[in-house]
C-alpha positions in Angstrom: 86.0 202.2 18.4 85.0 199.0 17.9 84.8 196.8 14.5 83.0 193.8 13.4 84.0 193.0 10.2 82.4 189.9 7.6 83.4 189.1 4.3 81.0 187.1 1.7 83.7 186.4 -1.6 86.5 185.7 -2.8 89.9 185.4 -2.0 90.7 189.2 -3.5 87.5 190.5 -1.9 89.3 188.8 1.5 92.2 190.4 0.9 91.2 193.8 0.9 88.9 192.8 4.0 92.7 191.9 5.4 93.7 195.6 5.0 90.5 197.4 6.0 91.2 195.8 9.1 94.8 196.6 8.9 93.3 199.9 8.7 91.4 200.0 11.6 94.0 198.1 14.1 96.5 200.7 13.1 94.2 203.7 14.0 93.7 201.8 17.3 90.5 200.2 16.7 89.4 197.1 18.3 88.3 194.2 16.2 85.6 192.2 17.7 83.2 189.1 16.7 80.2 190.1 17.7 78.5 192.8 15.7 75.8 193.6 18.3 79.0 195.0 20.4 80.3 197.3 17.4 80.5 200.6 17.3 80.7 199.9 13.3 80.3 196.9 11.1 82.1 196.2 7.8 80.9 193.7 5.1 82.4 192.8 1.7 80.0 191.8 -0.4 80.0 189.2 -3.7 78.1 190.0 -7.2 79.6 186.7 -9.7 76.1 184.9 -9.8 72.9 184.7 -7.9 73.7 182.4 -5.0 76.6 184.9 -3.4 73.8 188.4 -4.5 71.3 186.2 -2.6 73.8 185.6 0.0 75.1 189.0 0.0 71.6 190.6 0.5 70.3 188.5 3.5 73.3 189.3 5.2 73.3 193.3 4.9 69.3 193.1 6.0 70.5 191.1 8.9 73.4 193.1 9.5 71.3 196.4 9.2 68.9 195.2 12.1 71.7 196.5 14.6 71.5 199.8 13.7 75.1 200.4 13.5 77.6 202.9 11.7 77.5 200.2 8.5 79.7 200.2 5.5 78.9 197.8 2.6 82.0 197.5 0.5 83.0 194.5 -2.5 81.4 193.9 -5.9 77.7 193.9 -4.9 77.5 197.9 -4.4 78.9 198.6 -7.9 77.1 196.2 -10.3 73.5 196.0 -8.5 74.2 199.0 -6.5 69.7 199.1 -6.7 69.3 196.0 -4.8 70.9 197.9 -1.6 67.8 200.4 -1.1 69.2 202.9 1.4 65.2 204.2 2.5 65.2 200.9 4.1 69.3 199.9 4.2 70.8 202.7 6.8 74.2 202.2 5.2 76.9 203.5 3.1 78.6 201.8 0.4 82.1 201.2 -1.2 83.1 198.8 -4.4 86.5 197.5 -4.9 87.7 200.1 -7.4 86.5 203.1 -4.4 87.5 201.6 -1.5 90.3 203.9 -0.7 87.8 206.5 -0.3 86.7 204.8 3.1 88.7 208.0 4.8 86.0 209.9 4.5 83.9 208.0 6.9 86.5 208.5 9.6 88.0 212.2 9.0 89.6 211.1 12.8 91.7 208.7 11.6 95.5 209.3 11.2 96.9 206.3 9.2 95.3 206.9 5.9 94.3 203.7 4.4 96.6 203.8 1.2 99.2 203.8 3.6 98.2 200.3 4.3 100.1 197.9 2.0 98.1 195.2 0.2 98.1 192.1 2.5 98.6 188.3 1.9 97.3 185.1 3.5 99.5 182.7 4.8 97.7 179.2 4.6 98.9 176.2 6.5 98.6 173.3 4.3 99.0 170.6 7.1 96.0 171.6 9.2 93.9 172.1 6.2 90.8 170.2 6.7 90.9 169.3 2.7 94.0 166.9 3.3 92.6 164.0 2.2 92.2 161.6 -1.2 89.2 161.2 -2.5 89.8 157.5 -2.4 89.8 157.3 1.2 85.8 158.8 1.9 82.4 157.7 0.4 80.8 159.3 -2.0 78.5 161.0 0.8 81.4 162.9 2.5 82.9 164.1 -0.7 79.9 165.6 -1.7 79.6 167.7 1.5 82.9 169.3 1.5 80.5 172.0 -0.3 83.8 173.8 -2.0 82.0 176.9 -3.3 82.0 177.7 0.9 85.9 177.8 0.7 88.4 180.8 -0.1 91.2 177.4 -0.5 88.6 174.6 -2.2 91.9 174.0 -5.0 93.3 172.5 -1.7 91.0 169.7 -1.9 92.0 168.7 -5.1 94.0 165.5 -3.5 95.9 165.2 -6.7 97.4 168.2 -6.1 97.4 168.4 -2.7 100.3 166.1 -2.5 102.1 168.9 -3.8 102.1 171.2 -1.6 100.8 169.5 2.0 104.1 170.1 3.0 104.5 173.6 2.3 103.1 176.8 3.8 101.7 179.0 1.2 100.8 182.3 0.7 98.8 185.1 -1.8 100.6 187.6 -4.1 99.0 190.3 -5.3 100.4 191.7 -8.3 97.7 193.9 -9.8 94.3 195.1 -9.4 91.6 195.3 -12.1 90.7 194.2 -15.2 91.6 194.9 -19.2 89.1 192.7 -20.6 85.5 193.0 -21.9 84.2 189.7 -21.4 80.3 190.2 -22.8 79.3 187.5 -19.5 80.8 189.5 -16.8 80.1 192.7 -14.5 82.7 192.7 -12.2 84.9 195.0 -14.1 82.6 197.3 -13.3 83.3 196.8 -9.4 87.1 196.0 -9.8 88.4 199.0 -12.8 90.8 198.7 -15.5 94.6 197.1 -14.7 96.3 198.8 -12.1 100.1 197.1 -11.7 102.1 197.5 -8.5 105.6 198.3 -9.9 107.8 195.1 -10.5 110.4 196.4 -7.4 107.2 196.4 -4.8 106.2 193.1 -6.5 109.3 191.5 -5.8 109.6 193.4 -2.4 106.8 191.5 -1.4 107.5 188.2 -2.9 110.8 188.2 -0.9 109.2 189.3 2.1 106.8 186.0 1.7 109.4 183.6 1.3 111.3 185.4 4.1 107.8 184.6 6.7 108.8 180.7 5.4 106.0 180.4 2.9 107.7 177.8 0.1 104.3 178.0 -2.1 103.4 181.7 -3.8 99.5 181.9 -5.2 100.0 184.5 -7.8 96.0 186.1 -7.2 94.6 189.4 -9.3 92.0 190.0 -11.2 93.9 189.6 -14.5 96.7 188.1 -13.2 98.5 188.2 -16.6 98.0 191.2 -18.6 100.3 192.8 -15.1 102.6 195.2 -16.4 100.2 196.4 -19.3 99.4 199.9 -17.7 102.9 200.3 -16.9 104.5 199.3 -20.0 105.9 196.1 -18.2 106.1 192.4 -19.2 104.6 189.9 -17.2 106.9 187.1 -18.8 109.6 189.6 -17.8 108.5 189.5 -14.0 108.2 186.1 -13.8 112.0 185.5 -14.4 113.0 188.0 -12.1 110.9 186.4 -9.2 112.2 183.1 -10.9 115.9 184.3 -10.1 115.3 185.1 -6.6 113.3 182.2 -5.7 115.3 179.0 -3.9 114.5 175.3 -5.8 111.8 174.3 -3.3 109.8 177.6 -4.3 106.5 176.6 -6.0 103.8 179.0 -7.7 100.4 178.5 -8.2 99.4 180.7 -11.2 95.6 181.7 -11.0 93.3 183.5 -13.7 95.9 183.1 -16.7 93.6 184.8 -19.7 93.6 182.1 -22.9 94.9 184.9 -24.8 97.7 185.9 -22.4 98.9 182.2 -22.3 99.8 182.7 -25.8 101.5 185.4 -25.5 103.5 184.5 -22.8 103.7 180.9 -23.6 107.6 180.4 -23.9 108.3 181.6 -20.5 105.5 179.6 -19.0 106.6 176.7 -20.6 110.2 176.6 -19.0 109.2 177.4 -15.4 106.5 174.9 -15.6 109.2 172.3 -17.1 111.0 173.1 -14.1 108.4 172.4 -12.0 108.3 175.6 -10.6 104.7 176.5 -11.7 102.7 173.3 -10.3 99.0 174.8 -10.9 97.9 176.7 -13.5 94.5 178.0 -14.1 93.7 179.1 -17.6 89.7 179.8 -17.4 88.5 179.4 -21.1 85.2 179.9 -20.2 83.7 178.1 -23.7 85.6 175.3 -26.0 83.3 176.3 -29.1 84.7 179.1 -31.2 81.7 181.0 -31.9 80.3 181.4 -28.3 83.8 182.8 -27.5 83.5 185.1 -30.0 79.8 186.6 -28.6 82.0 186.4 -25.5 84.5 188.6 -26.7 87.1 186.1 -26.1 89.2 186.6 -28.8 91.9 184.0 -28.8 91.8 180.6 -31.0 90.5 177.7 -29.1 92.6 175.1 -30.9 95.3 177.1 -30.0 94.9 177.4 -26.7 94.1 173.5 -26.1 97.4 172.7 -28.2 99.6 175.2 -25.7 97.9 173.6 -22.5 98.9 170.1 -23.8 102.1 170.6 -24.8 102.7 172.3 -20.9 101.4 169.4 -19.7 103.6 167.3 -21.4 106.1 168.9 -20.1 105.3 168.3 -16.6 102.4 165.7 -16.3 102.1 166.2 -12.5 101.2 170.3 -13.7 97.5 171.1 -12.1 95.5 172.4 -14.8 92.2 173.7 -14.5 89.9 175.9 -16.7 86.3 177.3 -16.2 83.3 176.4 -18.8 79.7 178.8 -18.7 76.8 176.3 -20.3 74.0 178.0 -22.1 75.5 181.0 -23.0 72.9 182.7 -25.1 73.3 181.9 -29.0 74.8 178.1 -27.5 73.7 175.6 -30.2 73.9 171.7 -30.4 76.9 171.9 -32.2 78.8 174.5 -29.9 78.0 171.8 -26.9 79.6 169.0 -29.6 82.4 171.3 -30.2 82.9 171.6 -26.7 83.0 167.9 -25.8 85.6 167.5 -29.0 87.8 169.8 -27.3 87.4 168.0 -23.7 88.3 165.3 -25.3 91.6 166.4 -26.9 92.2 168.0 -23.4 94.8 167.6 -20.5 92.9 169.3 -17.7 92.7 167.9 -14.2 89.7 170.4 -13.3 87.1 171.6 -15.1 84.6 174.0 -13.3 80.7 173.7 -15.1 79.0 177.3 -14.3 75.5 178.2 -15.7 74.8 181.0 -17.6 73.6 183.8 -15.0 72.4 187.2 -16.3 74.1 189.8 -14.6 72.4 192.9 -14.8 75.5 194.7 -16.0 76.7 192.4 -18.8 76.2 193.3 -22.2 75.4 189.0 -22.9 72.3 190.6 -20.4 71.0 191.9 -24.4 71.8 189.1 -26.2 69.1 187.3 -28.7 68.7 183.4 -28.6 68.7 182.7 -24.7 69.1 179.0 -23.9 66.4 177.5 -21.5 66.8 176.4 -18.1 65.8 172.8 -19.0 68.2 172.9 -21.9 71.2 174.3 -20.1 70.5 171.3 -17.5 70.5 168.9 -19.5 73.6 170.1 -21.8 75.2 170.4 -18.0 74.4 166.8 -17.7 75.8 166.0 -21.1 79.0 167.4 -20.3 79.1 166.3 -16.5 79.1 163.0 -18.2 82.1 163.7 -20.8 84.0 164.7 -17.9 83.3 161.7 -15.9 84.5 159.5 -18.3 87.6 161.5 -19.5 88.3 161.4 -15.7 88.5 164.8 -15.5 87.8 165.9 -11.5 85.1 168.7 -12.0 82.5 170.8 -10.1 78.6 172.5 -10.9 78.2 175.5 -10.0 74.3 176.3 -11.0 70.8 176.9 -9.7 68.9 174.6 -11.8 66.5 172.1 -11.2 68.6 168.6 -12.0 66.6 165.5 -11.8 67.7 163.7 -8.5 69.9 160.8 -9.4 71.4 161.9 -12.9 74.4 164.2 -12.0 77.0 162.2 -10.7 80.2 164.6 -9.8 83.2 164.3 -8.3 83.1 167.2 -6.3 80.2 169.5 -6.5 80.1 173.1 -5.3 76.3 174.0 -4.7 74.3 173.1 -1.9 70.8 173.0 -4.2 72.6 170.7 -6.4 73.6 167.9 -3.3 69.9 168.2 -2.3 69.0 166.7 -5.3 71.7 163.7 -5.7 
């Protein structure tokens, strides 16, 4: 048999793209690049906003023109499963949290695919095309490194960069799945509740990577913190183990650190960023006004969080900090978007992503009262945009708005409709 296989998302989605074709190599499958030659095509689909659904659609109609066996697997079958019309879309489908059940396609296979083991990604950081300062290129060329197209746009970050360009870096995957109920977000119901690999697999694997020569671990789930939750298991606690059996030059990267779980695992942090062995951290706290995080259903103290943050930052300025902020989150007044620039302002991050509001059919925010205007979102985007700019503070737009041409002015920006209008 032979298999085409295309992914649209992010680096997890990748990953388990990885191991379905892990899967098919290992019940002798060819893997080919032309999907008009497969006997079966695979695509892993995205569902976080409207560009990637957009995205994800045009690529199963174009896909579904070949008239091949075609499985549709990621987010995009599980929280707009009615956008994939199957009297028109000869297909079958598969979400994150199902996708073990892809046996049943292929009842003549032999290697089931649990059997396959969660892969990695080794990145070499020398032959990234992101190695570069931002110093060095006009404003032009910055603007078209179009980030939001990249699995590895924190590589471009020059600032951090310097880091690691010497290093060969890969994923860890610790868990799968979320324990959160963020009101803004439907891709819990794609990915499930927690599920933890047990801590002896975990560090199996993380030995096994710096083994391959890979002196830079990006620790990568859906909740990457709350591990260990479901199996009554401290992440803090897991940390210092892989802290013991890591050399000096190990470094971690420590992606989608919940507000609330940097808290509660604060001390630990602390000391391994202090000695330097965390050098990026990414603590997405989605809003810096208290009450929009609590229609969120964020429930951590924003003060709080800022306070931690800064004091890890002081103790290792050259720490990569980056957070996440959604504008125009329904019930968003005035003073929320003052709040916010307060707490910019008594911030330490070095990135700071800007994402519009987008109302995912499956989140509850989707009910919500008070909805914020395009033209109000834009120009509270701009507000901010300019907050950042002068705070220095490197930062991306991620939006399908209509900004007037001229008026953003962005360090790095991740949407294509956006660089149209600069």
């Amino acid at each position: 048999m032979t298999v085409y296989l295309k992914s649209i998302g992010c680096v997890l989605r990748e990953l388990d793209l990885a191991r379905v074709k892990n899967y098919f190599v290992l019940n002798n499958c060819e893997i080919i690049d032309n999907p008009e030659d497969a006997d079966c095509i695979i695509f892993s689909t995205c569902a976080v906003h409207k560009p990637t659904i957009d995205n994800s659609m045009k690529m199963i109609n174009n896909l579904n023109n070949f008239n091949k066996k075609f499985i549709v697997i990621g987010c995009l079958p599980a929280i707009m499963p009615h956008l994939i019309d199957k009297s028109i879309i000869n297909c079958e489908t598969l979400n994150p949290h199902t996708l073990h059940e892809i046996d049943k396609f292929f009842p003549e296979f032999s290697v089931p695919f649990n059997s396959i083991p969660v892969s990695s990604r080794t990145i070499d950081n020398k032959k990234s095309k992101y190695l570069i300062s931002k110093n060095d290129l006009p404003q032009k060329t910055i603007l078209n490194l179009s980030l939001g197209n990249s699995i590895f746009k924190k590589l471009a970050f020059y600032k951090y960069f310097k880091e690691i360009a010497n290093k060969k870096s890969s994923f860890l995957v610790t868990s799968r799945g979320c324990n959160h109920h963020c009101t803004y977000c439907g891709i819990k119901k794609a990915v499930g509740s927690l599920i933890s690999l047990p801590p002896e697999k975990v560090i199996e694997n993380y030995k096994r990577l710096i083994s391959e020569g890979n002196s830079h671990i990006i620790f990568y789930s859906d909740d990457t913190a709350s591990y260990g939750e479901d199996i009554n298991v401290s992440f803090s606690d897991l940390l210092q183990e892989l802290d013991k059996v890591s050399p000096h030059t190990i470094t971690w990267e420590l992606d989608f650190i919940h507000p609330q779980k940097l808290l509660d695992h604060f001390d630990v942090l602390y000391k391994l960023v202090k000695k330097r062995r965390i050098v990026l951290l990414e603590c997405p706290t989605q809003h810096m006004s208290q009450p929009v995080l609590k229609r969120m259903n964020r429930n951590y103290n924003i003060n709080d969080v800022i306070e931690k943050l800064n004091i890890i930052k002081k103790a290792s300025p050259r720490l990569f900090l980056i957070s996440h902020h959604i504008v125009g989150f329904p019930g968003e007044t005035e003073e929320d978007v003052e709040n916010t620039i307060k707490n910019i302002k008594k911030s330490n991050f070095d990135f700071f992503e800007l994402l519009a509001f987008f109302e995912n059919e499956t989140c509850p925010a989707r009910k919500m009262k008070n909805k914020v205007k395009p033209d109000v979102m834009v120009n509270r985007m701009i507000k901010i945009n300019h907050v950042l700019d002068k705070q220095k503070i490197l930062h991306s737009i991620n939006a399908e708005l209509d900004f007037p041409k001229g008026i953003i002015k962005t360090r790095f920006v991740t949407n294509d409709a956006i660089k149209e209008k600069l």
